[in-house]
N, C-alpha and C positions, 0 to 999 in steps of 0.2 A: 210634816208637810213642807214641800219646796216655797223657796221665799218669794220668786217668782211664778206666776201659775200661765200655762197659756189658755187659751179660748177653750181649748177640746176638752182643759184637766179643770178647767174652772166649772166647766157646764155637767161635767159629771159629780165634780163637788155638790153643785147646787141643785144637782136631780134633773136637769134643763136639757135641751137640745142647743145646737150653741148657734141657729137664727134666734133664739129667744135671750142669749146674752147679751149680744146688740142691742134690746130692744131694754134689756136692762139697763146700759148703759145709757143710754139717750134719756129716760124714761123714769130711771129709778134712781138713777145717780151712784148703780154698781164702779168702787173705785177703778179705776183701767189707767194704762199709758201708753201712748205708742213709741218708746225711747227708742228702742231698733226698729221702726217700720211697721212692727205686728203689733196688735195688742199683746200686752201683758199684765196680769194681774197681781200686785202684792200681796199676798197669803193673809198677813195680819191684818192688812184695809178689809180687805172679804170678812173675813172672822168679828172686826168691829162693826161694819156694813150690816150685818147679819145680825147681830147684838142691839145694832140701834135700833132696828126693829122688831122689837121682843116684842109683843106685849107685856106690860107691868114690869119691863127691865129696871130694877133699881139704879139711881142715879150713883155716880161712882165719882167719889174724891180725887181719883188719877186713875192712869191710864197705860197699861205696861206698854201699849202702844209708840209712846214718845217717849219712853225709858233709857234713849239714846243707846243701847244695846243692837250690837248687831247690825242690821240692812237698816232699823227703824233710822235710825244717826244720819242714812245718809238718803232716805226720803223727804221731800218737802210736801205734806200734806193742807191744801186749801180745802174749804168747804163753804157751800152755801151758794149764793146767787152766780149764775154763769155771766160770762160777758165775752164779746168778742174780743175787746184788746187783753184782756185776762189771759185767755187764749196765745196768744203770739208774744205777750210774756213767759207762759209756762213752759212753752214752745222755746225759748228764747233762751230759759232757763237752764235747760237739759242742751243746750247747744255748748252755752258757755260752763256750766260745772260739769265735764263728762263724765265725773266718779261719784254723778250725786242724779237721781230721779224728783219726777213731783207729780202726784198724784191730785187730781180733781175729783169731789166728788158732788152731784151737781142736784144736793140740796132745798134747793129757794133759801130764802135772807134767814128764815126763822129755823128754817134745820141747820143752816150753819151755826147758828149761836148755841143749838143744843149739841153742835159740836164739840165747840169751846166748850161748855159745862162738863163733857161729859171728857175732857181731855184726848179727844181722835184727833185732832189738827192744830198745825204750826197757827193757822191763819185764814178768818172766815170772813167773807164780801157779802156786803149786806145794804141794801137801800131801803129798810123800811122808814116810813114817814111816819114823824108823829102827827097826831091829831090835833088839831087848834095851834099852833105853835110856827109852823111849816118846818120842826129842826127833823135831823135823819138822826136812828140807832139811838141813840142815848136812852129815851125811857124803854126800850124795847130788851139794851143790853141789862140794864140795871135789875130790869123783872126775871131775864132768864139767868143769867152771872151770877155767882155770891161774890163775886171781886169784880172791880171795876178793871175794865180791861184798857189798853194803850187803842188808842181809835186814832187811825191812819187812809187821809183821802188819797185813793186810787186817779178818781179822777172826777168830773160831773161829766155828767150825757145826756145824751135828748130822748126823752121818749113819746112818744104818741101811736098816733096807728099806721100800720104799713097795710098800703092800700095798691089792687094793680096800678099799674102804669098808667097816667093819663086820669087817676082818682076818676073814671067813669060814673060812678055813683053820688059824686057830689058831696061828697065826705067830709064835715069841718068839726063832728065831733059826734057825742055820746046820741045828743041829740037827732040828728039825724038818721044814723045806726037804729034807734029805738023806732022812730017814725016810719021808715024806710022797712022793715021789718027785713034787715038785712044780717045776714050770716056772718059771726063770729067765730074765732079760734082763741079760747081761751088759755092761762096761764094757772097750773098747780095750785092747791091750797099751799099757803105757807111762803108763795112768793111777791115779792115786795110791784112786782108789775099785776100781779092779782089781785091788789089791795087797791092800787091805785084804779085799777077798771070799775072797781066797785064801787070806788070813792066817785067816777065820773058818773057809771050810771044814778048813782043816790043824786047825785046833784041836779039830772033831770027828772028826777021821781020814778025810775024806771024800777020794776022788780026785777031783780036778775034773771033770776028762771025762767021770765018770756022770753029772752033773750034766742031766736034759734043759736044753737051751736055755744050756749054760755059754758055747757057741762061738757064741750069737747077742748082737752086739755094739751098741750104741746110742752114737751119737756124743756124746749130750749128756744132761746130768742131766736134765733137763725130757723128752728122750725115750726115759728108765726110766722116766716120770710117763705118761706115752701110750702106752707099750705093756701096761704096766700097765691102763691105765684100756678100754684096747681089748680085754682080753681075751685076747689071746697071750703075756701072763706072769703066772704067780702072783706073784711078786717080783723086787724085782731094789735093788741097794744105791744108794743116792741123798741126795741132801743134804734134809733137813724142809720145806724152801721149795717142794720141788715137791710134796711130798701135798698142804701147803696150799691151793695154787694151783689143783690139779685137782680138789680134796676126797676126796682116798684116805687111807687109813690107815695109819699109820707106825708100825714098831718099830723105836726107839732103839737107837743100836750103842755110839757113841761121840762126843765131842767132838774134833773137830780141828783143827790150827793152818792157817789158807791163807793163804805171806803171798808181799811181793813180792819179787822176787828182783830188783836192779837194778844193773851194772857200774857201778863207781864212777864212772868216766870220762864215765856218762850223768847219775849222782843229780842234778847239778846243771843238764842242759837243760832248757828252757825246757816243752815239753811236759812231762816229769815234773814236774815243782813242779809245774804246775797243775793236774797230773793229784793229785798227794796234797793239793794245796791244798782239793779237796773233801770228802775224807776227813774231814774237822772242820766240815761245815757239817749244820744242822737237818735238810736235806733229806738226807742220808744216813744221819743216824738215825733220821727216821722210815721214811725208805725200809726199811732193817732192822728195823723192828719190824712192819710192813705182812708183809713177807716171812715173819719167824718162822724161829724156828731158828738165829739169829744171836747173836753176843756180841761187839760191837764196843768194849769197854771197854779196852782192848788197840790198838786200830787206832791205825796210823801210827807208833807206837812200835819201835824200833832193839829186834830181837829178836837176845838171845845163847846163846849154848849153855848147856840144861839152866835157860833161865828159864822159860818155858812149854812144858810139856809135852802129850804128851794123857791123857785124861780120860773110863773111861768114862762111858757116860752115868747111870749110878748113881753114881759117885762126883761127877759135876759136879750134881745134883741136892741131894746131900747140900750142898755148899758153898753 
């Protein structure tokens, strides 16, 4: 098989028609990259992609995937929770190594870590919250990992609900959404913005499932911002970057931590360095403040248990 696949040779690999490979990427977290303009697909990401959802796939000690053999050496593989400044670093990535790709595949928080375990990627984004505690990843890595992994903050970010323009509906939280018996767009099992919606409706005593629109799912932050903005959801929970982007109206939930989760055995390849080597250049921090809703003051910095916590978004104001 070629080490690059395009749309036409992927979708006949996969039995597919190739409007339903888009719908994979967006959707399923099929690996892709636009490095020349078009999509392309790395062969071996396909092949592991495919693996990872076996059922009863046994867990695997390593991964010829990262084997540093071949094309794999000069891919940088992320997985797990999407994010738009993620985005314009990967972006950012392939501008400045031109003899080097990065593939995203776009997981939630909890399929990245089962990346890590199962050795498909350099480096997996993750913002689950623990329970009682308010710290982010740590008991979440420790339960899916047999090794404790280097844990590196990306950034914190704001999340809440992204509401039309002018929040029409009067929108200040969970609470309302439940009373109001208003239309949601919800986020995947597995992802750390699905956990949190959960966590807000338990906290008014709402069952999920009355929820209209609790069980309609949006693969990526930016398409809670579009469905939103289309008119088939009153709300739906999302990171500030995309009300921005679309000009929709945002009520603040919380600050949280998204950081990198990376097998030690990897910190020091050559694709990760250069991939955190950006982390500390101009262009990512203006990039973050173009976006909004970011707090990169923190980034790249070796996160420990109970240093940074989250923050609602009233108490992070207050600070």
């Amino acid at each position: 098989m070629k080490n690059l696949l395009s749309t036409k040779e992927v979708a006949k690999y996969l039995g597919v028609n190739e409007k339903m490979v888009y719908a994979l990427i967006s959707e399923k977290g099929l690996p892709a990259t636009k490095a020349t303009g078009k999509w392309l697909f790395p062969s071996h990401l396909v092949e592991q992609w495919i693996e990872s959802r076996t059922m009863n796939y046994p867990r695997r000690a390593d991964s010829p995937m990262l084997s540093g053999q071949g094309v794999q050496s000069e891919v940088l593989v992320v997985a797990g929770s999407n994010d738009l400044l993620l985005d314009r670093v990967l972006a950012r990535y392939m501008e400045t190594y031109s003899d080097h790709l990065a593939a995203f595949a776009n997981l939630g928080s909890l399929g990245g870590l089962k990346a890590v375990r199962r050795g498909q990627c350099h480096i997996a984004t993750s913002h689950l919250r623990e329970n009682g505690n308010g710290d982010y990843n740590f008991a979440h890595a420790a339960q899916e990992l047999n090794e404790k992994p280097a844990m590196i903050n990306f950034c914190c970010r704001e999340q809440g609900y992204v509401v039309a323009a002018g929040n029409p509906h009067g929108i200040a939280g969970a609470a309302d959404i439940v009373r109001k018996r208003l239309t949601v767009v919800n986020r995947p099992v597995g992802t750390g913005t699905r956990l949190l919606f959960d966590a807000q409706l338990a906290a008014v005593g709402a069952e999920p499932r009355t929820v209209p629109g609790y069980g309609a799912e949006a693969a990526r932050h930016l398409d809670v911002g579009l469905e939103v903005l289309a008119g088939r959801a009153d709300a739906g929970m999302a990171i500030r970057a995309v009300a921005t982007r679309l000009g929709l109206g945002f009520v603040p939930v919380q600050w949280e931590r998204y950081d990198l989760i990376i097998p030690k055995d990897r910190f020091f390849d050559k694709p990760v360095q250069q991939f955190l080597a950006l982390l500390g250049t101009e262009e990512f921090q203006a990039d973050a403040a173009a976006l909004t809703g970011y707090d990169i003051s923190r980034t790249g910095r070796v996160v420990y248990p109970g240093e940074m916590k989250a923050a609602s978004a009233g108490e992070r104001e207050e600070k």
